[in-house]
VEXFI-846717 format. One record per residue (C-alpha): chain; x, y negated, z; residue number from 1. Coordinates in steps of 0.02 Angstrom, whole numbers. Example, Ala and Ser with C-alpha at 12.3 -4.5 7.8 and 13.67 -1.06 7.14 Angstrom:
<'A'; <615; 225; 390>; 1> <'A'; <684; 53; 357>; 2> 
***
This chain:
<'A'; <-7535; -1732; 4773>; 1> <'A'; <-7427; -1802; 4635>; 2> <'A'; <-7472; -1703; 4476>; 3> <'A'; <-7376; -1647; 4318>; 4> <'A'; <-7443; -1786; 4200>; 5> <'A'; <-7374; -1914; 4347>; 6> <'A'; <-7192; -1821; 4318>; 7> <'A'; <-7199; -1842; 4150>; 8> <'A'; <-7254; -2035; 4141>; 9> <'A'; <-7113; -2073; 4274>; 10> <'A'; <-6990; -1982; 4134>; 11> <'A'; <-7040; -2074; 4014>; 12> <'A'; <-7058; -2227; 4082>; 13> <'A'; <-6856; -2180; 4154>; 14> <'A'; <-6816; -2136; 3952>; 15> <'A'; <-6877; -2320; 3909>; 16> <'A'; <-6805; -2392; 4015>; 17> <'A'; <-6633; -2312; 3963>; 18> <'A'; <-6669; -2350; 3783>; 19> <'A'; <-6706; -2521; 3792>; 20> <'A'; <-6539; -2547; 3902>; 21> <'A'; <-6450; -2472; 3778>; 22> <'A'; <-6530; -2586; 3629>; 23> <'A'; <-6482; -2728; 3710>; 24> <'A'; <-6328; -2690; 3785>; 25> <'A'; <-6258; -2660; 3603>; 26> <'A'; <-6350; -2792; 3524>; 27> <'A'; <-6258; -2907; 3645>; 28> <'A'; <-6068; -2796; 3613>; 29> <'A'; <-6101; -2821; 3436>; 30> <'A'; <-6151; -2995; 3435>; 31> <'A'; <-5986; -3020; 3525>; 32> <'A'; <-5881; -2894; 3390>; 33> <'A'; <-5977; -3016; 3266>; 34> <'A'; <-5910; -3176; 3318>; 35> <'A'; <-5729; -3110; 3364>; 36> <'A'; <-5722; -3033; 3186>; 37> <'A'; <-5804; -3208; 3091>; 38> <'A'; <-5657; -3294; 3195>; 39> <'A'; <-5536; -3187; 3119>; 40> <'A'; <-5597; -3200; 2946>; 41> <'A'; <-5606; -3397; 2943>; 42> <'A'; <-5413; -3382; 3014>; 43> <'A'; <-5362; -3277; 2890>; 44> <'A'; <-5436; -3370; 2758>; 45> <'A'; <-5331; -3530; 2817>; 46> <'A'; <-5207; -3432; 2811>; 47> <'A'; <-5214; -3347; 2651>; 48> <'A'; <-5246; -3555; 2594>; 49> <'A'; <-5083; -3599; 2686>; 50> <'A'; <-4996; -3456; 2586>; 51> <'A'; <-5099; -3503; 2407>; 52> <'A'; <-5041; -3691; 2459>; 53> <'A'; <-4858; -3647; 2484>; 54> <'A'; <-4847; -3516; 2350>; 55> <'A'; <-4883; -3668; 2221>; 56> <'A'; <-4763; -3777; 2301>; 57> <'A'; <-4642; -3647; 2270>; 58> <'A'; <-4692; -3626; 2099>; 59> <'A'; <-4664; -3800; 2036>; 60> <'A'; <-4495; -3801; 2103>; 61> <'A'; <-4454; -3646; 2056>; 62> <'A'; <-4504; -3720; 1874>; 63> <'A'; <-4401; -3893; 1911>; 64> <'A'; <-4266; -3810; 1949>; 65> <'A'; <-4264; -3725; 1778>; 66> <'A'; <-4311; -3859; 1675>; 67> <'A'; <-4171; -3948; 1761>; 68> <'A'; <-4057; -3792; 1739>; 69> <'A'; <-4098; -3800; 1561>; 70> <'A'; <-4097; -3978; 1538>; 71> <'A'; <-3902; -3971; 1622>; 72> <'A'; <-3841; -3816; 1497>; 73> <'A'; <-3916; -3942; 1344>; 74> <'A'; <-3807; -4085; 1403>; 75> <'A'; <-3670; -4024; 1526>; 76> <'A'; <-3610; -3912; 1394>; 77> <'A'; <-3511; -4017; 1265>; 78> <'A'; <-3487; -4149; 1386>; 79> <'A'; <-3377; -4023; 1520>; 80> <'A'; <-3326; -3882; 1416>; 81> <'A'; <-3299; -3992; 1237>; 82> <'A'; <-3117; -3918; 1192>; 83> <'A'; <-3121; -3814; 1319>; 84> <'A'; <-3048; -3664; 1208>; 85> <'A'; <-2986; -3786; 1086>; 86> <'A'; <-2899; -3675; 960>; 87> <'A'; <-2913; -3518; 1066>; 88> <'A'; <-2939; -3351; 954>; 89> <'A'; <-3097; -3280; 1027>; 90> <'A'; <-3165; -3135; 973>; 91> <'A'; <-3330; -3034; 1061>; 92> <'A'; <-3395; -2882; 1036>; 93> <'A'; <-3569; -2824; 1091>; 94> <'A'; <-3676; -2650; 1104>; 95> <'A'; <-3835; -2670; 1011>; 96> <'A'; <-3980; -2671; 1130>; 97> <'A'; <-3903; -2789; 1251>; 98> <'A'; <-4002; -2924; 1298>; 99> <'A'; <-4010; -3068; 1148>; 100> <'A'; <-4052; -3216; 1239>; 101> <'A'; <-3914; -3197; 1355>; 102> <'A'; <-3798; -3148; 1208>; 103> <'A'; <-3841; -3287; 1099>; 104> <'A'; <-3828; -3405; 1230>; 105> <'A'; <-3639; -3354; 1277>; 106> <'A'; <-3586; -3367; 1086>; 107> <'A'; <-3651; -3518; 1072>; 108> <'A'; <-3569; -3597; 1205>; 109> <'A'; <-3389; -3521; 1154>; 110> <'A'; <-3413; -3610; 1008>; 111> <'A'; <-3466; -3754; 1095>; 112> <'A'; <-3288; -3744; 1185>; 113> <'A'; <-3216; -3781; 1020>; 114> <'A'; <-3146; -3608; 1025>; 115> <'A'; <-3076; -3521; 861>; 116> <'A'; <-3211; -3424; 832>; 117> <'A'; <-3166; -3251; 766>; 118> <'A'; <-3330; -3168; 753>; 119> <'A'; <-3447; -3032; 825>; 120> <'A'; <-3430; -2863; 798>; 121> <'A'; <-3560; -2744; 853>; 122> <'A'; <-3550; -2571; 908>; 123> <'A'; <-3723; -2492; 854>; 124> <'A'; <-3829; -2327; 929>; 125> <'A'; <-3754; -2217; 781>; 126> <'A'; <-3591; -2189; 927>; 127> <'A'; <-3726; -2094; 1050>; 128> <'A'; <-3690; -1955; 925>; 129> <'A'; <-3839; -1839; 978>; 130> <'A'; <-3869; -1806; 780>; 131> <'A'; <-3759; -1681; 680>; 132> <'A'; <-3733; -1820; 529>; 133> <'A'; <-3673; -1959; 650>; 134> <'A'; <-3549; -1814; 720>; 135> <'A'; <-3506; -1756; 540>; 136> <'A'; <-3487; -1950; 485>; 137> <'A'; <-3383; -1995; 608>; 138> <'A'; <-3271; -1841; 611>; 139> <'A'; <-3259; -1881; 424>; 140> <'A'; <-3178; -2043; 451>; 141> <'A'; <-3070; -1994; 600>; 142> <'A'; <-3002; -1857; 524>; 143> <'A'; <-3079; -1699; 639>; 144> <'A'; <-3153; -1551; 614>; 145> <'A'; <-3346; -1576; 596>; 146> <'A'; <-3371; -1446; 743>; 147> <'A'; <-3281; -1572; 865>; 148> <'A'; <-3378; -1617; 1018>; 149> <'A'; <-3474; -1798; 1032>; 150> <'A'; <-3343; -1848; 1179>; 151> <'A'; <-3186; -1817; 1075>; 152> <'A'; <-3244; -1910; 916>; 153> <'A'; <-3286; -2066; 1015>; 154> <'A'; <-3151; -2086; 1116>; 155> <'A'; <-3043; -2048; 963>; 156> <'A'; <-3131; -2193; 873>; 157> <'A'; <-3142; -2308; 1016>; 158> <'A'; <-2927; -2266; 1042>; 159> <'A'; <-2910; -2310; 858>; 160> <'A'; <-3045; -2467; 862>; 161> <'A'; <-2915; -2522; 1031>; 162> <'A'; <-2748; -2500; 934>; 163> <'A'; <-2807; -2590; 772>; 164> <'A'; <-2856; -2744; 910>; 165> <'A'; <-2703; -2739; 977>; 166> <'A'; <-2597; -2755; 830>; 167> <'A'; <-2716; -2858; 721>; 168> <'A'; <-2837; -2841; 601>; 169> <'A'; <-2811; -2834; 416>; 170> <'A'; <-2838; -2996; 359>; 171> <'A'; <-2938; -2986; 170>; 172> <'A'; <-2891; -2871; 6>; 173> <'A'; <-2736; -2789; 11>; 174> <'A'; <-2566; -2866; -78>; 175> <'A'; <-2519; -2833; -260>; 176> <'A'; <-2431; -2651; -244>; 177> <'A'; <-2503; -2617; -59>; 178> <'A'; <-2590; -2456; -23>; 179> <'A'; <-2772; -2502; -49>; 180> <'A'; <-2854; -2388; 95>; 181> <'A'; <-2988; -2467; 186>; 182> <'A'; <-2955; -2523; 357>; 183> <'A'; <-3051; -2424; 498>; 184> <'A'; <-3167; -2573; 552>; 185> <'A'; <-3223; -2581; 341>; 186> <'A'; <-3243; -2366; 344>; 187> <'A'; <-3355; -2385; 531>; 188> <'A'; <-3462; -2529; 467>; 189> <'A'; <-3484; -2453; 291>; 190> <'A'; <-3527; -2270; 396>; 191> <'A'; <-3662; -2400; 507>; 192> <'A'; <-3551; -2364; 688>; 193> <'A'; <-3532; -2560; 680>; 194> <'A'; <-3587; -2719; 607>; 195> <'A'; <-3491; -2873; 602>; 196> <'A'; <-3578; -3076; 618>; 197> <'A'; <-3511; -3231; 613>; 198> <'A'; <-3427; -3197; 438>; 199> <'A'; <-3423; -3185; 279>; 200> <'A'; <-3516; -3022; 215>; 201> <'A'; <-3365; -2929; 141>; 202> <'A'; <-3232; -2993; 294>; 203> <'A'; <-3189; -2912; 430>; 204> <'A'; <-3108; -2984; 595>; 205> <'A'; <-2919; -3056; 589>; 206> <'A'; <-2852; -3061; 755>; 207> <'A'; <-2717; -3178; 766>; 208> <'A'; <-2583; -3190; 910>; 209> <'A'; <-2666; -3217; 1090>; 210> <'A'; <-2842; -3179; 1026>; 211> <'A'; <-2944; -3157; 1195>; 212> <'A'; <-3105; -3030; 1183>; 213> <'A'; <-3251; -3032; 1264>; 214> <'A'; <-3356; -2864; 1288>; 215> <'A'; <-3548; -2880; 1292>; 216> <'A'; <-3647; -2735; 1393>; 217> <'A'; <-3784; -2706; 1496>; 218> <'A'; <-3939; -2659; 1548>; 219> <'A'; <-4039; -2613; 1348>; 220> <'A'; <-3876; -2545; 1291>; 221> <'A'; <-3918; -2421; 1157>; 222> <'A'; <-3763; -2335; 1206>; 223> <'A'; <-3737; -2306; 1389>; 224> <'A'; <-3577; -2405; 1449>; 225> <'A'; <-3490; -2272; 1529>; 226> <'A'; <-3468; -2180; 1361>; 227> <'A'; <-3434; -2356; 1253>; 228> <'A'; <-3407; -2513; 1342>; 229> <'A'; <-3302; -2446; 1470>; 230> <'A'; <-3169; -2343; 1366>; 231> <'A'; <-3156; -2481; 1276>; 232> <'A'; <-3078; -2601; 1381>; 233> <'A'; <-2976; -2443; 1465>; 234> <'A'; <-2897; -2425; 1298>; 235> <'A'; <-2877; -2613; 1250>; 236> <'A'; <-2796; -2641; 1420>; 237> <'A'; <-2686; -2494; 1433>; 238> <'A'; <-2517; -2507; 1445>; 239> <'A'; <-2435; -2446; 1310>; 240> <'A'; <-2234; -2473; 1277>; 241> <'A'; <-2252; -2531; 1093>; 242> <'A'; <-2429; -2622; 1102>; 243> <'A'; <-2457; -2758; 1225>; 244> <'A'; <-2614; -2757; 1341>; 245> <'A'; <-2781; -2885; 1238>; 246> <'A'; <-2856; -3011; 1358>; 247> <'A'; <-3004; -2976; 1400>; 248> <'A'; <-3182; -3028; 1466>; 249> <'A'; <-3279; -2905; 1526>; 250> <'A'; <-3503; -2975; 1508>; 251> <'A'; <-3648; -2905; 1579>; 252> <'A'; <-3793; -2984; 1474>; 253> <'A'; <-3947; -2934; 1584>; 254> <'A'; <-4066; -3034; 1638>; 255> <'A'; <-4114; -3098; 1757>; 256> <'A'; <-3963; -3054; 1863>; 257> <'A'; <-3961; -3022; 2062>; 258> <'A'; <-3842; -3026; 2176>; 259> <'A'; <-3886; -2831; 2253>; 260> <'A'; <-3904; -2800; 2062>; 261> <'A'; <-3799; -2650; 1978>; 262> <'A'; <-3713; -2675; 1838>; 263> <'A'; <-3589; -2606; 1716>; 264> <'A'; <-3478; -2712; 1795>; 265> <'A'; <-3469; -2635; 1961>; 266> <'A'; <-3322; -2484; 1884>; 267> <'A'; <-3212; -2628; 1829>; 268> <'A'; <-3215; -2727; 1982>; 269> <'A'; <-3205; -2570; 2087>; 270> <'A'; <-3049; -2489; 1976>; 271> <'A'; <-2900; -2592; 2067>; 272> <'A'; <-2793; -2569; 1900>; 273> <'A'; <-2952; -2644; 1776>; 274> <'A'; <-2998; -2774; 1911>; 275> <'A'; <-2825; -2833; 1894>; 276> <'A'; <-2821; -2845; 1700>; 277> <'A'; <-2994; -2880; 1669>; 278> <'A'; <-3104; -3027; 1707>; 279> <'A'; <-3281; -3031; 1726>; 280> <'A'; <-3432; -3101; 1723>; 281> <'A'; <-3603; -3042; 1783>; 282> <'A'; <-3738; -3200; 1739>; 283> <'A'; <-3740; -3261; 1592>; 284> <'A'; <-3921; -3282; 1618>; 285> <'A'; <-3883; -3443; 1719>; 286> <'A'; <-3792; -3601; 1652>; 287> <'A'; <-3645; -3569; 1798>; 288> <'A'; <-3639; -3381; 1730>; 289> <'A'; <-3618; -3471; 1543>; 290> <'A'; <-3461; -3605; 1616>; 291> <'A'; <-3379; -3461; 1721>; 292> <'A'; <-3366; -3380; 1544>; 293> <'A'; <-3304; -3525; 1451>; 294> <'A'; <-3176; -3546; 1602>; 295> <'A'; <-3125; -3368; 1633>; 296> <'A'; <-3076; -3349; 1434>; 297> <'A'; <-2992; -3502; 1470>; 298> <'A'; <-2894; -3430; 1600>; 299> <'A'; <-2855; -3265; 1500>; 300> <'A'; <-2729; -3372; 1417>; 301> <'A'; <-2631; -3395; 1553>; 302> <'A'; <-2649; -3220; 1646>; 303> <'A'; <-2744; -3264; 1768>; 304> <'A'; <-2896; -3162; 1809>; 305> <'A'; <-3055; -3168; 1915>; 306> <'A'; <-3222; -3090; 1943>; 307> <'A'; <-3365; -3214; 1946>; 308> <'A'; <-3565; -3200; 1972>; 309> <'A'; <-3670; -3169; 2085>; 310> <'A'; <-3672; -2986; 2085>; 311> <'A'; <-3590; -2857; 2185>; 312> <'A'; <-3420; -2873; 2177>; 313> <'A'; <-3403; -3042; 2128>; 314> <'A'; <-3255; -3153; 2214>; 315> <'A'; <-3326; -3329; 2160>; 316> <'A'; <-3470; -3413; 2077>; 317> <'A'; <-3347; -3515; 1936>; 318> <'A'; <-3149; -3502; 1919>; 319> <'A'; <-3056; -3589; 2046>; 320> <'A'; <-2965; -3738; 1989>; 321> <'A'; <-2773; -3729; 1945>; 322> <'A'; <-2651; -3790; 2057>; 323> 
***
């Protein structure tokens, strides 16, 4: 007669077995796991190689390309733009903040176009007006109350900065017998609203017939465009019966530029009226951007206007030729 202890060594010796099936049964699933996963890792690793490899490759053309880029804006630029804007009055203004590299870069190569050359005059972050003695300053030299609103002032200024481009610039002291009040430009740089380079500590700008401007913004602008750079070239292209429209460039200075990039730009080109009176120009970061400046200012003087860049909005990389 089988006996308890026999039961009991039979389910145990059933356990055992279980358990060892088990043991080995895994050990042979995970050797398997194991060698699929080492498989994986040696292709990824070839493949983060192939990616390392081609990442480099990339890299030194990406750094040919500028070298070349650069090496073409040191020697293209006198040879196809020399008197370019040969005796073309050129004037550009700029908003502090804007991106120097790009800015010194596009006055360099207007002058490098031979253009006449009439200066820069900067529009500094005293016109954001969020203190009560730029309000009161400003106010002061405009003429308003010192209660009147930030808006108001600067669009008053801006009007008045538009007007005195459009008719000219005083041009040094006054004549024997002429009333000696400053002119607005010498009250806004003395008050800090601007600064003026390019000339002769004590001058200010002289804008002679067919002067062409070119407006500086962008992305670092101490003042935000829409309250500065834009009004401006509203007012200085405005008709007006007694006051002809200024030809104008409209510059966005950031860098680097892209073409699904926003811009400052983007209001002109989408206005239909400013996109017909305005040019512009979106990268200036680029050598192209640079020529498509040179050759849009020289189109000004002939009326004809274009949008150029690589940004939204943009009709052409460079100014078609004339026919």
């Amino acid at each position: 007669m089988i006996n308890f202890r026999y039961h009991l060594v039979s389910l145990v010796a059933v356990f055992l077995a279980l358990g060892i099936g088990v043991i080995m049964g895994t050990a042979v699933i995970d050797s398997a796991v194991v060698d699929r996963l080492e498989n994986q890792q040696e292709g990824l690793e070839r493949d983060i190689s192939s990616v390392r490899d081609e990442n480099g490759r990339l890299r030194d053309e990406l750094g040919a390309l500028r070298d070349a880029n650069e090496q073409l804006a040191q020697e293209g630029s006198q040879r196809l733009l020399d008197g370019a804007l040969t005796g073309a009055p050129v004037l550009v203004i700029g908003v502090r903040g804007v991106h120097p590299e790009g800015f010194d870069d596009l006055t360099s190569i207007i002058q490098t176009a031979d253009a006449d050359y009439q200066g820069t005059l900067w529009l500094t972050d005293r016109f954001v007006l969020d203190d009560e003695d730029e309000r009161r300053d400003l106010a002061g030299l405009l003429g308003f109350s010192p209660e009147a609103n930030a808006g108001s002032l600067r669009s008053a200024a801006l009007t008045r900065l538009a007007g005195l481009l459009r008719q000219g610039l005083p041009a040094g002291p006054p004549a024997e017998g002429e009333d000696p009040t400053p002119d607005l430009v010498t009250n806004l740089r003395e008050a800090g609203f601007v600064d003026v380079e390019g000339l002769a500590d004590d001058a200010t700008p002289v804008l002679a017939p067919g002067t062409r401007v070119v407006i500086v913004s962008g992305e670092g602008a101490e003042v935000p465009d829409s309250d500065l750079a834009l009004p401006l070239v509203r007012s200085l292209v405005r008709p007006r019966t007694t006051l002809s429209p200024v030809p104008v460039l409209a510059v966005d200075a950031t860098r680097p530029t892209t073409a699904e990039g926003e811009t400052w730009l983007r209001a002109i080109r989408d206005d239909e009226a400013l996109s017909a009176a305005v040019a512009t120009v979106d990268n200036i970061d680029e050598f192209a951007g640079r020529l498509a400046a040179v050759l849009a200012v020289q189109d000004l003087g002939d009326e004809r206007v274009g949008h150029y860049g690589r940004a939204e909005g943009a009709q052409r990389l460079l100014p078609a030729p004339v026919e």
